[in-house]
GUKOLVO-505551 format. One line per field, with one value per residue: residue number from 1; residue in one letter; chain; x, y, z negated of N, C-alpha, C in turn. Coordinates in steps of 0.1 Angstrom, whole numbers, plus 5000, padded with zeros to 4 digits. Layout:
i = (NUM,...)
aa = (A,...)
ch = (A,...)
n_u = (X,...)
n_v = (Y,...)
n_w = (Z,...)
ca_u = (X,...)
ca_v = (Y,...)
ca_w = (Z,...)
c_u = (X,...)
c_v = (Y,...)
c_w = (Z,...)
***
This chain:
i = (1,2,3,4,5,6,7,8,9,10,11,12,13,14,15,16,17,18,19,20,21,22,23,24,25,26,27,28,29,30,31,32,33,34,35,36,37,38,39,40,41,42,43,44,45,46,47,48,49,50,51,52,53,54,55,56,57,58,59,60,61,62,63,64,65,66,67,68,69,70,71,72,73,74,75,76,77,78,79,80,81,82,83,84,85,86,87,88,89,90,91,92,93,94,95,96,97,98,99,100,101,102,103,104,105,106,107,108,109,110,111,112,113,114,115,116,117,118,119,120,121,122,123,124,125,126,127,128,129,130,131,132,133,134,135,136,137,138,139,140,141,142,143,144,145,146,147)
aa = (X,X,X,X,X,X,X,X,X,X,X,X,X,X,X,X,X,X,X,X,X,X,X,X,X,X,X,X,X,X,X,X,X,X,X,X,X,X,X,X,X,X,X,X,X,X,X,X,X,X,X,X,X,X,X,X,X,X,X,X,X,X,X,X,X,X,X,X,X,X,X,X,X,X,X,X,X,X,X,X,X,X,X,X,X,X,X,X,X,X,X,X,X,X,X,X,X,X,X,X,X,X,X,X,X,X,X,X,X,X,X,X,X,X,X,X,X,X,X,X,X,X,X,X,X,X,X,X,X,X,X,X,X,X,X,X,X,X,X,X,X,X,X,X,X,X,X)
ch = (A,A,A,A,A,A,A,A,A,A,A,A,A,A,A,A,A,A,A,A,A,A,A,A,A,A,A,A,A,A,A,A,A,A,A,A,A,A,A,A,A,A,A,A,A,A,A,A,A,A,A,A,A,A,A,A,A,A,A,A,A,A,A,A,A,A,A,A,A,A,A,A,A,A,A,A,A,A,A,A,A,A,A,A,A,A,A,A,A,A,A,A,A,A,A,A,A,A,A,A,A,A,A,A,A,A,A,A,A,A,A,A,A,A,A,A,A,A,A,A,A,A,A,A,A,A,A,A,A,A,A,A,A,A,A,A,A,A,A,A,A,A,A,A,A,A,A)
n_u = (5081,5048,5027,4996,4986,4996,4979,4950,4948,4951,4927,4905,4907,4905,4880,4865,4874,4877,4862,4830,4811,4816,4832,4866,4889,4897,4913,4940,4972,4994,5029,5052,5084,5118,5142,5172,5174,5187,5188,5182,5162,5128,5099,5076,5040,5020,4990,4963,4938,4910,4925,4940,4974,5010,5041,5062,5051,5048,5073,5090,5077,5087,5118,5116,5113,5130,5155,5148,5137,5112,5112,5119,5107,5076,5056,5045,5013,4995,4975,4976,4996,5011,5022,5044,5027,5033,5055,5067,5077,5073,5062,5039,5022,5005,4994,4971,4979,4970,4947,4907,4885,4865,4871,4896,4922,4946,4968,4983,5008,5026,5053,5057,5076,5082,5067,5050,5028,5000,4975,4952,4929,4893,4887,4896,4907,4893,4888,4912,4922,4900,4909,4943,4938,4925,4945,4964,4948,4956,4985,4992,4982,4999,5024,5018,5029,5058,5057)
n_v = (5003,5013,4991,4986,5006,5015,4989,4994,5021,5012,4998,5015,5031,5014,5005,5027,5030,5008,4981,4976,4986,5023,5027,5043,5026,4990,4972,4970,4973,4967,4972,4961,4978,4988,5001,4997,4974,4941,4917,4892,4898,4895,4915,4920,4913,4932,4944,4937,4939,4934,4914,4887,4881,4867,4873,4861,4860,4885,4896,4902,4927,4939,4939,4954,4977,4983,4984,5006,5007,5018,5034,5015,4991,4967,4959,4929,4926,4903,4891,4910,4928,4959,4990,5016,5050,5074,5091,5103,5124,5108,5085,5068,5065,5038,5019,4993,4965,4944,4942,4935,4951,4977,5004,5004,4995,5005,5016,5026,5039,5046,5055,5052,5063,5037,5020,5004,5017,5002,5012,4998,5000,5001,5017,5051,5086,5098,5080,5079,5097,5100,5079,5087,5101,5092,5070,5093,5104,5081,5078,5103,5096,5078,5090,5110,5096,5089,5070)
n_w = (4804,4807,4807,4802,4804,4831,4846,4834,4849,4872,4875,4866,4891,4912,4910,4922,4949,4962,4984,4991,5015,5022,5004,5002,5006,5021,5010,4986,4970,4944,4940,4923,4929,4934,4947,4942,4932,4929,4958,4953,4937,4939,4944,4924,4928,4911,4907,4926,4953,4971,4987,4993,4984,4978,4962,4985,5009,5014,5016,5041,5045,5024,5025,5056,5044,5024,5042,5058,5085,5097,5117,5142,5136,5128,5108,5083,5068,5050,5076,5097,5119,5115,5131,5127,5120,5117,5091,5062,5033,5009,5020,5038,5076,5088,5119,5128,5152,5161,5157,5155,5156,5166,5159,5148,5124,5096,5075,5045,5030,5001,4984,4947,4915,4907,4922,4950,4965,4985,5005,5024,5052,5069,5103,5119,5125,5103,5088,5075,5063,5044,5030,5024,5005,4986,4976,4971,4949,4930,4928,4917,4894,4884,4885,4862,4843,4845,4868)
ca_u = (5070,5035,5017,4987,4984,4991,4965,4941,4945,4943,4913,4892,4911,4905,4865,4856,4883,4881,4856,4821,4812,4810,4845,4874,4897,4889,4921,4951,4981,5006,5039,5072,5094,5129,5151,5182,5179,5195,5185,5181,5150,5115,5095,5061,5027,5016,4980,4952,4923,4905,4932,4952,4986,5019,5059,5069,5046,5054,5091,5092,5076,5098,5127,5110,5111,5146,5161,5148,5132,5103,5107,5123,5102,5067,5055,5031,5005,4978,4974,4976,5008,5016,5033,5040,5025,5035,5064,5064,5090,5074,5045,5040,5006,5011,4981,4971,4984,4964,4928,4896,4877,4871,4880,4908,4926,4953,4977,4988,5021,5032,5063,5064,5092,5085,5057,5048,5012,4998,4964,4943,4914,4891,4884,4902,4910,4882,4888,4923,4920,4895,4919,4946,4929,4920,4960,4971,4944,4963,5000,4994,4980,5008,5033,5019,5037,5067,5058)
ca_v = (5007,5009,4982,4987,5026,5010,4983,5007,5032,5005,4993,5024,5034,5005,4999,5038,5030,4998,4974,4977,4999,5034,5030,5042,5015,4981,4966,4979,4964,4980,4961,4963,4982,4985,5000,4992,4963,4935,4917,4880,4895,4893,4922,4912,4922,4941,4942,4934,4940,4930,4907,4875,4874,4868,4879,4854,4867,4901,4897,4908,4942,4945,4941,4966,4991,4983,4985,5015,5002,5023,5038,5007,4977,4965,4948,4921,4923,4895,4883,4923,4932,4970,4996,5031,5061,5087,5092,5115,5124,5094,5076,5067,5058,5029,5010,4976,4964,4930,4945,4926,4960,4992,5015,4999,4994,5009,5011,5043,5027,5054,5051,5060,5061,5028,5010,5007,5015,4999,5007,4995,5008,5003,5029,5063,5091,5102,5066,5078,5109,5095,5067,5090,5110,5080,5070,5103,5102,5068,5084,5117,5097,5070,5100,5117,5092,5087,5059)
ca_w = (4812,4799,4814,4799,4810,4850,4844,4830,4854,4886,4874,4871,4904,4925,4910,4932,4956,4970,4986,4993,5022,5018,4994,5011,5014,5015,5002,4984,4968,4938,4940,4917,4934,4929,4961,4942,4922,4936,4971,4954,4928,4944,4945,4921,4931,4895,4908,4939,4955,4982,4994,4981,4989,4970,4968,4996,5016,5013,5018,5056,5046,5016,5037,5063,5040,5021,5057,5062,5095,5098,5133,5148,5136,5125,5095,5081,5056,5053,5090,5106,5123,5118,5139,5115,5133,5111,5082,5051,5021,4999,5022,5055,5079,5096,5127,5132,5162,5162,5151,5167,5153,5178,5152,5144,5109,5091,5061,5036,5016,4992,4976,4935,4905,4903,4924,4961,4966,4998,5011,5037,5056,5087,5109,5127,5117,5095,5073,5069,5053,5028,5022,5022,4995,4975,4974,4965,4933,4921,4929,4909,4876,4881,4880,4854,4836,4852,4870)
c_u = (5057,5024,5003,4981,4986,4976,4954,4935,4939,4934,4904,4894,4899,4884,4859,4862,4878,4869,4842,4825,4809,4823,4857,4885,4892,4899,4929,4958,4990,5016,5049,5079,5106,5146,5165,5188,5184,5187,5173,5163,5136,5108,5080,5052,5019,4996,4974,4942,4917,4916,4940,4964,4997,5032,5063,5065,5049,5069,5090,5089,5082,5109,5126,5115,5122,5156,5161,5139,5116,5099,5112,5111,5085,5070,5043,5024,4991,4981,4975,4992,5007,5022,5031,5039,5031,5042,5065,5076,5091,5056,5051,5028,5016,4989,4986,4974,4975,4947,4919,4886,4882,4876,4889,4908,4935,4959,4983,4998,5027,5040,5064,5074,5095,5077,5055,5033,5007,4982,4958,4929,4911,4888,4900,4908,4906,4886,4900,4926,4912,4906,4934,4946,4926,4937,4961,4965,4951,4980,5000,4982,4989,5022,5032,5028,5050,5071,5056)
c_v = (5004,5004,4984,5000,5020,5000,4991,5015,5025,5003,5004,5030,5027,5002,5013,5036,5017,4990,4978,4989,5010,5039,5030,5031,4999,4966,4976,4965,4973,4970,4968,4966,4989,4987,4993,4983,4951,4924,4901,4882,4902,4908,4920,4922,4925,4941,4944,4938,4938,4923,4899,4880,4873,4871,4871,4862,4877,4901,4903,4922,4947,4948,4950,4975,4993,4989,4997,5014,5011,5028,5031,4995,4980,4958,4941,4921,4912,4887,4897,4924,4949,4977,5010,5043,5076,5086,5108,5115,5112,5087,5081,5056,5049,5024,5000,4972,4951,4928,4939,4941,4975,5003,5010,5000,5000,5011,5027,5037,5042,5047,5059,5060,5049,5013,5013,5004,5014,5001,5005,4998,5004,5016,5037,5070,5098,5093,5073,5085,5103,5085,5074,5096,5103,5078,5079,5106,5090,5075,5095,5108,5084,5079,5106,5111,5085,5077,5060)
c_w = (4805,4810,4813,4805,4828,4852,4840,4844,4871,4885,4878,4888,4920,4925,4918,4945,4965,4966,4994,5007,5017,5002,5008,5021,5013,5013,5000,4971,4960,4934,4933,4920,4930,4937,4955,4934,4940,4947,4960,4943,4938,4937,4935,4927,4915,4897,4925,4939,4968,4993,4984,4990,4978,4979,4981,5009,5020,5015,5028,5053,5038,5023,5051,5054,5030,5031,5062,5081,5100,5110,5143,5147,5132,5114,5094,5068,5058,5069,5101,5103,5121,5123,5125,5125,5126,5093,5077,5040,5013,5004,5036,5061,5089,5106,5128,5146,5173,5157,5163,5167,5162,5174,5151,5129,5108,5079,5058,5029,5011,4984,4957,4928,4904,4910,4944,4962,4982,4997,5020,5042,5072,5088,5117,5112,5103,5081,5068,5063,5042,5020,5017,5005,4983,4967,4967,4951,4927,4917,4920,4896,4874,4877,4871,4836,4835,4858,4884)
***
C-alpha cells in the first residue's frame, strides 16, 4: 500500500473538505478496513479530522458494518447515535438520532478496496449532497490506485 499517496491525497482532501464553515463536512474519518481479516485484529484509524477518537471506540460501528446490520441496528460515532436512512452498492447515509441541532446531522460512510471513509455533516438535505460530493472526490482518487 502506498501510504504516502493516501496521506498525501487525505490531506489536500480534507484541508477543502473539512472544517470551517462554509466546508462541507465538518469531520471525517478514513479507517483500515479489512471485511475478512480476522475478528481478533482492530480496525486502525489511518487518518482524522475534526474529531478524536480511537479503534476501541470504533468497535461497535466496525462490528455494525461486519454484521451487516445496516437496516436492523444503529451505530456510534463520537457521542451521536445513528440510524441509516438510505443504502447503496458501496456507501450508505446514515441520521443522528440524538442531535441538539434543528437541522440535524448526518454521516456518508463509503466503503473502498481498502478503507472505510466516514463523513460527517450538519444540516439537511442540501448539507448532504455537498458532503456527498466531497466523499465521492476522495473515493474516486483513492481508487485510482487501487485503494
Amino acid at each position: 500500500m502506498d501510504w504516502n499517496f493516501v496521506h498525501k491525497t487525505w490531506e489536500k482532501w480534507a484541508s477543502t473538505s473539512i472544517g470551517s464553515s462554509g466546508e462541507p463536512l465538518k469531520a471525517a474519518l478514513l479507517i483500515n478496513y479489512d471485511p475478512t481479516a480476522p475478528s481478533r485484529l482492530l480496525s486502525t484509524i489511518e487518518e482524522q479530522e475534526g474529531i478524536k477518537t480511537d479503534p476501541i471506540e470504533l468497535s461497535q460501528f466496525i462490528d455494525f458494518i461486519k454484521h451487516n446490520k445496516l437496516q436492523t441496528g444503529s451505530f456510534i460515532i463520537g457521542e451521536n447515535e445513528y440510524i441509516v436512512t438510505s443504502i447503496h452498492e458501496n456507501w450508505f447515509c446514515a441520521r443522528c438520532m440524538n442531535t441538539l441541532k434543528a437541522a440535524g446531522e448526518g454521516a456518508i460512510v463509503m466503503q473502498t478496496k481498502a478503507f472505510l471513509l466516514v463523513a460527517l455533516y450538519d444540516g439537511s438535505i442540501g448539507s448532504a449532497s455537498c458532503a456527498m460530493a466531497s466523499v465521492d472526490q476522495l473515493a474516486w482518487q483513492l481508487s485510482r490506485r487501487n485503494l
